[in-house]
VEXVEX-223596 format. One record per residue (C-alpha): residue number from 0; residue in one letter; x, y, z. Coordinates in nm, 4 decimals, decimal comma, always signed. Layout:
N
NODE  seq  type         x         y         z
NODE  NUM     A         X         Y         Z
...
END
This chain:
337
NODE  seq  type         x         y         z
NODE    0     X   +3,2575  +14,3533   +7,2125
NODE    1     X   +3,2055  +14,3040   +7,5767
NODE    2     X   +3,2794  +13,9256   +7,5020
NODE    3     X   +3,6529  +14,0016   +7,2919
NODE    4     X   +3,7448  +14,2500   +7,5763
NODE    5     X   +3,6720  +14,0016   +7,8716
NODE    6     X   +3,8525  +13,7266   +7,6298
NODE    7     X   +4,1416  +13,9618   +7,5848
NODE    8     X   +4,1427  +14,1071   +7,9945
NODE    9     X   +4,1442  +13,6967   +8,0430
NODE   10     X   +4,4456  +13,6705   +7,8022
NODE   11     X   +4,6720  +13,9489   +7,8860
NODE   12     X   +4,6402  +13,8009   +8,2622
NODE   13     X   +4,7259  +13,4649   +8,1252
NODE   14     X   +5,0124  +13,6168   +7,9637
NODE   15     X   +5,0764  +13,8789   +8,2916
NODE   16     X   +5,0498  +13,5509   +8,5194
NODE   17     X   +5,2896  +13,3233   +8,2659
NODE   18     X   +5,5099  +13,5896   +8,2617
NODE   19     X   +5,5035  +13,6057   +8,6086
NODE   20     X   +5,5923  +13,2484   +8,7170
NODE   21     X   +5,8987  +13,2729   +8,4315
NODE   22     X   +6,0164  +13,5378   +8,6337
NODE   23     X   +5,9246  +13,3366   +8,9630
NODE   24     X   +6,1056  +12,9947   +8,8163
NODE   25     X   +6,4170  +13,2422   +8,6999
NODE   26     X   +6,5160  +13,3444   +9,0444
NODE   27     X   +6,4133  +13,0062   +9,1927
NODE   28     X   +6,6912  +12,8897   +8,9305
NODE   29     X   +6,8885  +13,1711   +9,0250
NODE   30     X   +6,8352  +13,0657   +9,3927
NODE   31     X   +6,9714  +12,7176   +9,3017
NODE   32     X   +7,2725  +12,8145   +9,1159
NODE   33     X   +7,3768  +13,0275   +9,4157
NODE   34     X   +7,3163  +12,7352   +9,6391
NODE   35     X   +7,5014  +12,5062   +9,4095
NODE   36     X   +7,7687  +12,7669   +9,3523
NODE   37     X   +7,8081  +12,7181   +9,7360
NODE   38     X   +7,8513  +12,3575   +9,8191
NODE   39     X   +8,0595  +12,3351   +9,4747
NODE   40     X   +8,2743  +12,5424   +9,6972
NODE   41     X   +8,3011  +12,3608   +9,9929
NODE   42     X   +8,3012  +12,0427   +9,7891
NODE   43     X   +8,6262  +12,1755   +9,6267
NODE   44     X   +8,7495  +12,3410   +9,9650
NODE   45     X   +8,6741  +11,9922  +10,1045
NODE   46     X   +8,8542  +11,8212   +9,8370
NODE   47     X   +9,2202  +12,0931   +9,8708
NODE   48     X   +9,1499  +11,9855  +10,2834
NODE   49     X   +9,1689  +11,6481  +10,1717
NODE   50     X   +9,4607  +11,6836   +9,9701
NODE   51     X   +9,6673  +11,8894  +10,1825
NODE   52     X   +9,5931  +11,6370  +10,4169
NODE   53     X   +9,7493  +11,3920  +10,2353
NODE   54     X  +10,0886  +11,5454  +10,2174
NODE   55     X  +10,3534  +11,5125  +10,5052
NODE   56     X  +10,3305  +11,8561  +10,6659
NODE   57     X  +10,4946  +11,9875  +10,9891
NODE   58     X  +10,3351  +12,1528  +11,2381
NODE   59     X  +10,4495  +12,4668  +11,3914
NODE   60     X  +10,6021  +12,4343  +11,7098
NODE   61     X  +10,3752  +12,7105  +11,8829
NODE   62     X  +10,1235  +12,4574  +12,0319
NODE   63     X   +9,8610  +12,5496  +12,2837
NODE   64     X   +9,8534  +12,1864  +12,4004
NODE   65     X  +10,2277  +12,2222  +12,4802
NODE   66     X  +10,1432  +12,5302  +12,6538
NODE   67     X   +9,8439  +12,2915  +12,9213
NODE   68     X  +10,1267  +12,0719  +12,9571
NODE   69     X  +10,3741  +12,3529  +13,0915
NODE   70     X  +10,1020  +12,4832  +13,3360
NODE   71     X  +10,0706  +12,1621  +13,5044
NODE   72     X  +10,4397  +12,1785  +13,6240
NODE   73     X  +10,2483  +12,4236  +13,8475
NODE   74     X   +9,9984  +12,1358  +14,0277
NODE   75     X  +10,2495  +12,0496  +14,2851
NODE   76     X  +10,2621  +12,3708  +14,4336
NODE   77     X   +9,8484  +12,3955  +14,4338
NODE   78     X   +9,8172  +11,9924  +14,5803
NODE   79     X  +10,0238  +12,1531  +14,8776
NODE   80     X   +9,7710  +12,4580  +14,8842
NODE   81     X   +9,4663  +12,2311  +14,9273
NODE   82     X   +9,4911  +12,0317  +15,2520
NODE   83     X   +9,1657  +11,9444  +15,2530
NODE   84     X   +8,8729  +11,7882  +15,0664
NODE   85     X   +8,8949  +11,8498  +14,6534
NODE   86     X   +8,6087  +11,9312  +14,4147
NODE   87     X   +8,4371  +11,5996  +14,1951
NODE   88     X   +8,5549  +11,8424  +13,8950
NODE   89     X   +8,6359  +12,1655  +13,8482
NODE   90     X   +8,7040  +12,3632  +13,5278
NODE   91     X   +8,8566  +12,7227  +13,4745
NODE   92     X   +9,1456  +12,9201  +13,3215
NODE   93     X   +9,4737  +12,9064  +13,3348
NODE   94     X   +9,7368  +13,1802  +13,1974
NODE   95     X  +10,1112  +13,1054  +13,2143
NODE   96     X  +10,4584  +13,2688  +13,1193
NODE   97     X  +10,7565  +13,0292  +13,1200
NODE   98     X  +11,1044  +13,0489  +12,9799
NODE   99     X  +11,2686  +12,7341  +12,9500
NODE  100     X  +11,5929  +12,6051  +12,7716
NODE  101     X  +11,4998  +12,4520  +12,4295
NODE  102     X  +11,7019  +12,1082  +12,5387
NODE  103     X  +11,9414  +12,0325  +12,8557
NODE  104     X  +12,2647  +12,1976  +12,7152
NODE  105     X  +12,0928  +12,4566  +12,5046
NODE  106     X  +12,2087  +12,7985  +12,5358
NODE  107     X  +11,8856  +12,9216  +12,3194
NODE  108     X  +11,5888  +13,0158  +12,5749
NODE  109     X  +11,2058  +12,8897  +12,4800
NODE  110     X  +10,9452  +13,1796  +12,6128
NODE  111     X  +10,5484  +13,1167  +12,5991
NODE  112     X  +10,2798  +13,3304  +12,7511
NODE  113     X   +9,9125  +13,1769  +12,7255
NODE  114     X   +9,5774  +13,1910  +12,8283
NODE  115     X   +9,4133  +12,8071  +12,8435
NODE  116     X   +9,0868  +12,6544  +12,9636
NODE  117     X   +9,1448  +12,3712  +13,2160
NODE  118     X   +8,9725  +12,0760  +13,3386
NODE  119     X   +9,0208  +11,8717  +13,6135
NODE  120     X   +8,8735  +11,5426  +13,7635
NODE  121     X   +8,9722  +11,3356  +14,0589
NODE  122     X   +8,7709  +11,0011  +14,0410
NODE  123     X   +8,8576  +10,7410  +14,2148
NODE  124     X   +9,0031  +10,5444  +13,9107
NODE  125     X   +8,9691  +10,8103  +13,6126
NODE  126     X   +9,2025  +11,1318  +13,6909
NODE  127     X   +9,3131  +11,4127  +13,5226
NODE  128     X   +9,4976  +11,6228  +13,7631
NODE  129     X   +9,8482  +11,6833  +13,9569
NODE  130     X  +10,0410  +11,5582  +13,5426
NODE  131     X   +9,8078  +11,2916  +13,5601
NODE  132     X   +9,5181  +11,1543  +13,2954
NODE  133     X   +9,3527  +10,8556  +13,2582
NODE  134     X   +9,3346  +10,5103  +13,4531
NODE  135     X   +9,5432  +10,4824  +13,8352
NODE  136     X   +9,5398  +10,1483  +13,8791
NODE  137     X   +9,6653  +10,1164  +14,2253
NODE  138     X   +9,6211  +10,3656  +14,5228
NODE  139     X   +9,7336  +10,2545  +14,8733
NODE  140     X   +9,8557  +10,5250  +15,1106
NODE  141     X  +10,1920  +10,4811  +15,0512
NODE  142     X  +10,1716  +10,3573  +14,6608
NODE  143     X  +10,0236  +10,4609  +14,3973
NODE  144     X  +10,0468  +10,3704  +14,0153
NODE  145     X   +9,9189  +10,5800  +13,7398
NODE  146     X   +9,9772  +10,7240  +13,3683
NODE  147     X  +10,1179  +11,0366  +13,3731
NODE  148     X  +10,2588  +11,2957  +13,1168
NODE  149     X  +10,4456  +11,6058  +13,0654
NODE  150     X  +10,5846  +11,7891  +12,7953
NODE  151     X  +10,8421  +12,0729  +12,7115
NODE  152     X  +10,7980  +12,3209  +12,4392
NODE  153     X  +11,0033  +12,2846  +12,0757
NODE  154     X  +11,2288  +12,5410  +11,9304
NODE  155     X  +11,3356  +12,6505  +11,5673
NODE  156     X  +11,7074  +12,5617  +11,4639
NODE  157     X  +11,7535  +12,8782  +11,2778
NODE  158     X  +11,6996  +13,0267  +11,6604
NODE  159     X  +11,9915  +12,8659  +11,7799
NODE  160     X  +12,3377  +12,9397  +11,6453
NODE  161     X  +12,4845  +12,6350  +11,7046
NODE  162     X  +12,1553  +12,4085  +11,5317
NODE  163     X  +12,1693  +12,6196  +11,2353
NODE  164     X  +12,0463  +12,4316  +10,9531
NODE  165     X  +11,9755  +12,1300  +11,1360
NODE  166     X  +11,5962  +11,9912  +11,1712
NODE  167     X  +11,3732  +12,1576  +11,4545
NODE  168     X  +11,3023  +11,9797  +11,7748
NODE  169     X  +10,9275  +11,9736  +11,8395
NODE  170     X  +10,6974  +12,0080  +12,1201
NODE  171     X  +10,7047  +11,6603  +12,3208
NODE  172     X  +10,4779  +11,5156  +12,4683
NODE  173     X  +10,5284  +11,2051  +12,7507
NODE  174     X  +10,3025  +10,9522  +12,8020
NODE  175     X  +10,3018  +10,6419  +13,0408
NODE  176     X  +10,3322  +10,4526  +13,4004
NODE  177     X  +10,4463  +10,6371  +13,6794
NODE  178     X  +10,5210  +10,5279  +14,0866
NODE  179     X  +10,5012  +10,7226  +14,2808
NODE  180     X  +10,5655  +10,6599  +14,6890
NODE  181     X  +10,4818  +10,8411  +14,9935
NODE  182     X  +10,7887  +10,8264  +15,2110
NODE  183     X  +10,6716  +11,0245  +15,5242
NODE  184     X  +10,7130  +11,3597  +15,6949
NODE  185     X  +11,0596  +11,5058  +15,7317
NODE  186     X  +11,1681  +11,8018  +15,8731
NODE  187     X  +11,4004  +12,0592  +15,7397
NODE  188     X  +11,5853  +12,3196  +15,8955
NODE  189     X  +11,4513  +12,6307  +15,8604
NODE  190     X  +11,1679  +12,4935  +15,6597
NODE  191     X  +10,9653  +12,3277  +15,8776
NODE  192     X  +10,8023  +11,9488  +15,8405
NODE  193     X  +10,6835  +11,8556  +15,4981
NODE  194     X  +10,5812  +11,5353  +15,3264
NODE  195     X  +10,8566  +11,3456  +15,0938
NODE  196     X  +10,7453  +11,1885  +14,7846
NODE  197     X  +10,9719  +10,9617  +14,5176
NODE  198     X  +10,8178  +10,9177  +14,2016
NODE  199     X  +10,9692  +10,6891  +13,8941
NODE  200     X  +10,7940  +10,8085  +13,5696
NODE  201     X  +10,8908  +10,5987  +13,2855
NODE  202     X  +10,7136  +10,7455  +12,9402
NODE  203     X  +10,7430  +10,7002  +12,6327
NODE  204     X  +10,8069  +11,0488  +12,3955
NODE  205     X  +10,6419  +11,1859  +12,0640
NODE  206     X  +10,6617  +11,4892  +11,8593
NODE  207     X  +10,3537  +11,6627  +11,8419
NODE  208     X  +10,5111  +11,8572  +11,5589
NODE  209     X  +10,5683  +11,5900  +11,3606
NODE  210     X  +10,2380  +11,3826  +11,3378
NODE  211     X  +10,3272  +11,2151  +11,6924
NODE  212     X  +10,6014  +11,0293  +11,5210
NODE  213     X  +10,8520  +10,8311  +11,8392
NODE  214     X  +11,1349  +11,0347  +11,9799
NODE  215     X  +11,2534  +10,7314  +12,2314
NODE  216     X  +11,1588  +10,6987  +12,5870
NODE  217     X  +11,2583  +10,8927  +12,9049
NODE  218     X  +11,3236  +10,7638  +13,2562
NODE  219     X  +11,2493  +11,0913  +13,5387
NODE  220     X  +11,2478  +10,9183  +13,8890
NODE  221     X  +11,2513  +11,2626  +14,1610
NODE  222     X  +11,2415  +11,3223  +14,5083
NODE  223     X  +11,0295  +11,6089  +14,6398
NODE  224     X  +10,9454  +11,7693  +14,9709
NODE  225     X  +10,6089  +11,9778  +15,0058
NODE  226     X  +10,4874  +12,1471  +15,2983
NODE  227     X  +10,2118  +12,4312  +15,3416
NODE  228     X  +10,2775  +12,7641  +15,5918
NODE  229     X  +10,0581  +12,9077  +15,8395
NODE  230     X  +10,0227  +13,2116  +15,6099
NODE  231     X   +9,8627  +12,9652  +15,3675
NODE  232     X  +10,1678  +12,9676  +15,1153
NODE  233     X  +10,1854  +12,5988  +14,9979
NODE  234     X  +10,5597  +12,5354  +14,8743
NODE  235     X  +10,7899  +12,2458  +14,7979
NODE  236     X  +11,1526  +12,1790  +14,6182
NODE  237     X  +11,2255  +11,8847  +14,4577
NODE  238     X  +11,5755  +11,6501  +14,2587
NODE  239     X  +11,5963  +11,4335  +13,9946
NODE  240     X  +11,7477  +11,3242  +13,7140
NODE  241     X  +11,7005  +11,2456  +13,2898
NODE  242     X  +11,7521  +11,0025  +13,1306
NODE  243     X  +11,6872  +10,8677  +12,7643
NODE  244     X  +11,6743  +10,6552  +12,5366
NODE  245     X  +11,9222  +10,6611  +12,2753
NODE  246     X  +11,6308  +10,7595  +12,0082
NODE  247     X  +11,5854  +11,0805  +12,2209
NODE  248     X  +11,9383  +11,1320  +12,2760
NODE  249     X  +11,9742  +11,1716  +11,8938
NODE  250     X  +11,6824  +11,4478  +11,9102
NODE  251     X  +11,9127  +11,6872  +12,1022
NODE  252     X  +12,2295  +11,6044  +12,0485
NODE  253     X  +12,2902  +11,3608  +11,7312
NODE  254     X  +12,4934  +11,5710  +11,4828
NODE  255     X  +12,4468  +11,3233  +11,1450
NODE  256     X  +12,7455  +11,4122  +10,8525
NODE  257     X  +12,5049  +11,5207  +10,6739
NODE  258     X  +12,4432  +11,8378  +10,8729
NODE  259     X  +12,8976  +11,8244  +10,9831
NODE  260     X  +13,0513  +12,1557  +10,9613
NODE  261     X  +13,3139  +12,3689  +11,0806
NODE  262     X  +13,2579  +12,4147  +11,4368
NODE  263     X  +12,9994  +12,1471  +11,4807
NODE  264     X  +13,1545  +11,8096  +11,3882
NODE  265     X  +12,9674  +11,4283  +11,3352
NODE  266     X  +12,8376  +11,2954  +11,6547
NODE  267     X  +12,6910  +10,9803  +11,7747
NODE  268     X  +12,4621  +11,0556  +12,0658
NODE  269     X  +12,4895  +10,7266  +12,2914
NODE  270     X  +12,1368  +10,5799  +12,6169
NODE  271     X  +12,1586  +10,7515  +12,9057
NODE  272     X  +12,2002  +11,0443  +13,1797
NODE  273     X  +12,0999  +11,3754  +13,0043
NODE  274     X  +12,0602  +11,6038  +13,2932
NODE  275     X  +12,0258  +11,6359  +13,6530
NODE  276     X  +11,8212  +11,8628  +13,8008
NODE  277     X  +11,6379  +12,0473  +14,1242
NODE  278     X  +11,3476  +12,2485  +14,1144
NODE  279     X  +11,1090  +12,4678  +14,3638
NODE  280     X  +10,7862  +12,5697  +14,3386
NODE  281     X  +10,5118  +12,7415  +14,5252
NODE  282     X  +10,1385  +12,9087  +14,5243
NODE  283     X   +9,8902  +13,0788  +14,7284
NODE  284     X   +9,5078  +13,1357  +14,7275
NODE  285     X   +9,3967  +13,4792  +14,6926
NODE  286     X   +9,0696  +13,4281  +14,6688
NODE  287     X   +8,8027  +13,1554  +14,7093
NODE  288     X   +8,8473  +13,0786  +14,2888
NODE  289     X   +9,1728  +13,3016  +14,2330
NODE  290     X   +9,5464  +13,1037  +14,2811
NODE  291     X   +9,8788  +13,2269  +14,2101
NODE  292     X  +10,1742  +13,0095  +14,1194
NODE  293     X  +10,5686  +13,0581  +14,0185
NODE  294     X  +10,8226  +12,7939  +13,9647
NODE  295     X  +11,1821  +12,7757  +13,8775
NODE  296     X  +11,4114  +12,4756  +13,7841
NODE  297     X  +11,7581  +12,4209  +13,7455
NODE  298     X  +11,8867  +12,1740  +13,4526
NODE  299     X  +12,2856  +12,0663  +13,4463
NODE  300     X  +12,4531  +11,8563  +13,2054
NODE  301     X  +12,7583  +11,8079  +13,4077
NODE  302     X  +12,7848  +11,4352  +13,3973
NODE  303     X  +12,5541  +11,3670  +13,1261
NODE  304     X  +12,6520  +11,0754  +12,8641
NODE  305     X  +12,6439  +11,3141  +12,5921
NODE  306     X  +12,8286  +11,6095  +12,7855
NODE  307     X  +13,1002  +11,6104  +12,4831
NODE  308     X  +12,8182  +11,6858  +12,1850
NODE  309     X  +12,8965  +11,9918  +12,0169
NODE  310     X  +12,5414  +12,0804  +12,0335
NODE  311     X  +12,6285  +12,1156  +12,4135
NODE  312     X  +12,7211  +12,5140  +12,5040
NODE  313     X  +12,5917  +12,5092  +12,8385
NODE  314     X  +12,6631  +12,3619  +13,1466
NODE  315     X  +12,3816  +12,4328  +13,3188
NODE  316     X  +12,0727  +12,6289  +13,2308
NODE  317     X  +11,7166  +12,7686  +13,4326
NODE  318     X  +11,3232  +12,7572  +13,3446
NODE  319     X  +11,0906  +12,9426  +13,5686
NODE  320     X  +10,7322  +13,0729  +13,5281
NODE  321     X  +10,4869  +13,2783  +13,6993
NODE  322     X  +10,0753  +13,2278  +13,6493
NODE  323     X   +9,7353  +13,1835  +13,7778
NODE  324     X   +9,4610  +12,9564  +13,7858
NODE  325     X   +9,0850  +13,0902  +13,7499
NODE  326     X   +8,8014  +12,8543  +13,8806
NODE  327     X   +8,4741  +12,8998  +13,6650
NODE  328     X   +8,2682  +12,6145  +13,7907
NODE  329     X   +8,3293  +12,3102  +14,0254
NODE  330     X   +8,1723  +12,0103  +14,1880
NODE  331     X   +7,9865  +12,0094  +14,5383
NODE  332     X   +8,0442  +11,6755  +14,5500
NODE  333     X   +8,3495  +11,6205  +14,6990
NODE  334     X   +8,6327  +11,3581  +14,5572
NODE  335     X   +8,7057  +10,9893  +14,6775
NODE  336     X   +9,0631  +11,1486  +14,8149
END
């Protein structure tokens, strides 16, 4: 009896123990599915990615990038404020709030108001600072060649009465060689003695809103005077002029019959002058990692080669912008110049 009970104690906890380990192997299955469940998901997600990324999509025009590129209208200004020896690198925040016509012309405003990180290096050969990045391939101290670029913000044709119906114009971006040439100090009156400056930025144009795809090329030379004030204020004004490419006179001002209506007839956007302009800027240091910065620029069309478009309802238009510049970390080494 003894025997058959021990035999049977030995069976049930065969059976208890078999019984346990099906239970063990169901959620280790159970396990399994859900982690096959999972990455079927993100295989599939993957897969819709893929496929949406396959298909011609536009981007919106709201771009942070476009946003960087405004704030660096402001670097003028803050090379005036710093007279002396520069960080290696420095990175930070930057927070900007421009309004800006959505083309020479325009009579639709653009307004942004942003928040960015920033990052700025000033080797001797690799920059990224003052609308520059990438390779300057001369510096003598009264030339200097780099590759530059700027960019102006896009706007919606349903915002804009007289665009109705036609395609957006994106967020641009510029990109390529720029001179630029010290010219000496000059004195103003009531201004004081500043340093002059030509530059001759020739770049070529995309659409960030549209895969990068070519808008033309732009020609920008400008004159500008800088100077910095006992008080600390660093300030300078500056002319110049636009002028494009017949590619990127059709962005603004090409009317196709296609999009002909009453009001807004066919037009053949023709190379050249788009807009003259003059700007000033300034900034001032309030602290040790705290600058300030405004700007304001004045566009006219008066003149321009495609002055007669009927996309044209202004004769002249303004862009201004106030903002600040937060240093988080920098270099104690100091840079080449």
């Amino acid at each position: 009896m003894r025997q058959q009970k021990t035999r049977r104690r030995k069976a049930g906890t065969g059976f208890g123990s078999l019984f346990s380990g099906i239970c063990k192997s169901a959620r280790n299955l159970e396990q399994i599915g859900a982690v096959g469940r999972k990455y079927s998901q993100r295989i599939r997600s993957a897969a819709l990615f893929k496929e949406a990324m396959s298909k011609p999509v536009r981007m919106p025009v709201r771009l942070p990038f476009a946003v960087l590129l405004a704030a660096l209208m402001t670097q003028p200004a803050r090379a005036q404020d710093e007279p002396g020896p520069k960080p290696l690198w420095e990175v930070g925040i930057v927070g900007v709030s421009t309004t800006q016509q959505a083309y020479p012309g325009a009579d639709q405003q653009v307004q942004r108001t942003i928040p960015l990180p920033y990052a700025i290096y000033r080797g001797q050969w690799l920059r990224s600072e003052n609308n520059t990045i990438g390779l300057r391939a001369l510096k003598t101290p009264t030339v200097e060649l780099d590759v530059g670029f700027a960019g102006s913000f896009g706007s919606r044709a349903n915002e804009s009465r007289v665009r109705q119906g036609m395609p957006d114009i994106g967020t641009l971006v510029e990109f390529g060689p720029r001179l630029k040439m010290q010219l000496g100090a000059l004195t103003l009156p009531l201004a004081g003695t500043g340093r002059l400056q030509a530059q001759f930025p020739l770049r070529g144009v995309f659409d960030l809103s549209d895969r990068f795809a070519s808008r033309g090329l732009s020609f920008e030379p400008e004159l500008s005077w800088g100077t910095r004030t006992a008080g600390g204020i660093g300030w300078g004004v500056n002319v110049g002029a636009l002028i494009g490419s017949e590619k990127l006179t059709d962005t603004f001002y090409e009317v196709t019959p296609l999009y002909a209506r009453p009001g807004r007839p066919a037009y053949d956007a023709k190379a050249g002058l788009i807009s003259l302009r003059a700007g000033i800027s300034g900034g001032y240091r309030l602290a040790p990692d705290w600058f300030v910065f405004a700007f304001a620029r004045v566009d006219t069309v008066a003149g321009a080669k495609n002055r007669d478009s009927p996309l044209v309802q202004r004769t002249t238009g303004a862009s201004a912008g106030i903002g600040f510049t937060w240093t988080w970390m920098k270099s104690d080494e100091k840079a080449f110049d």
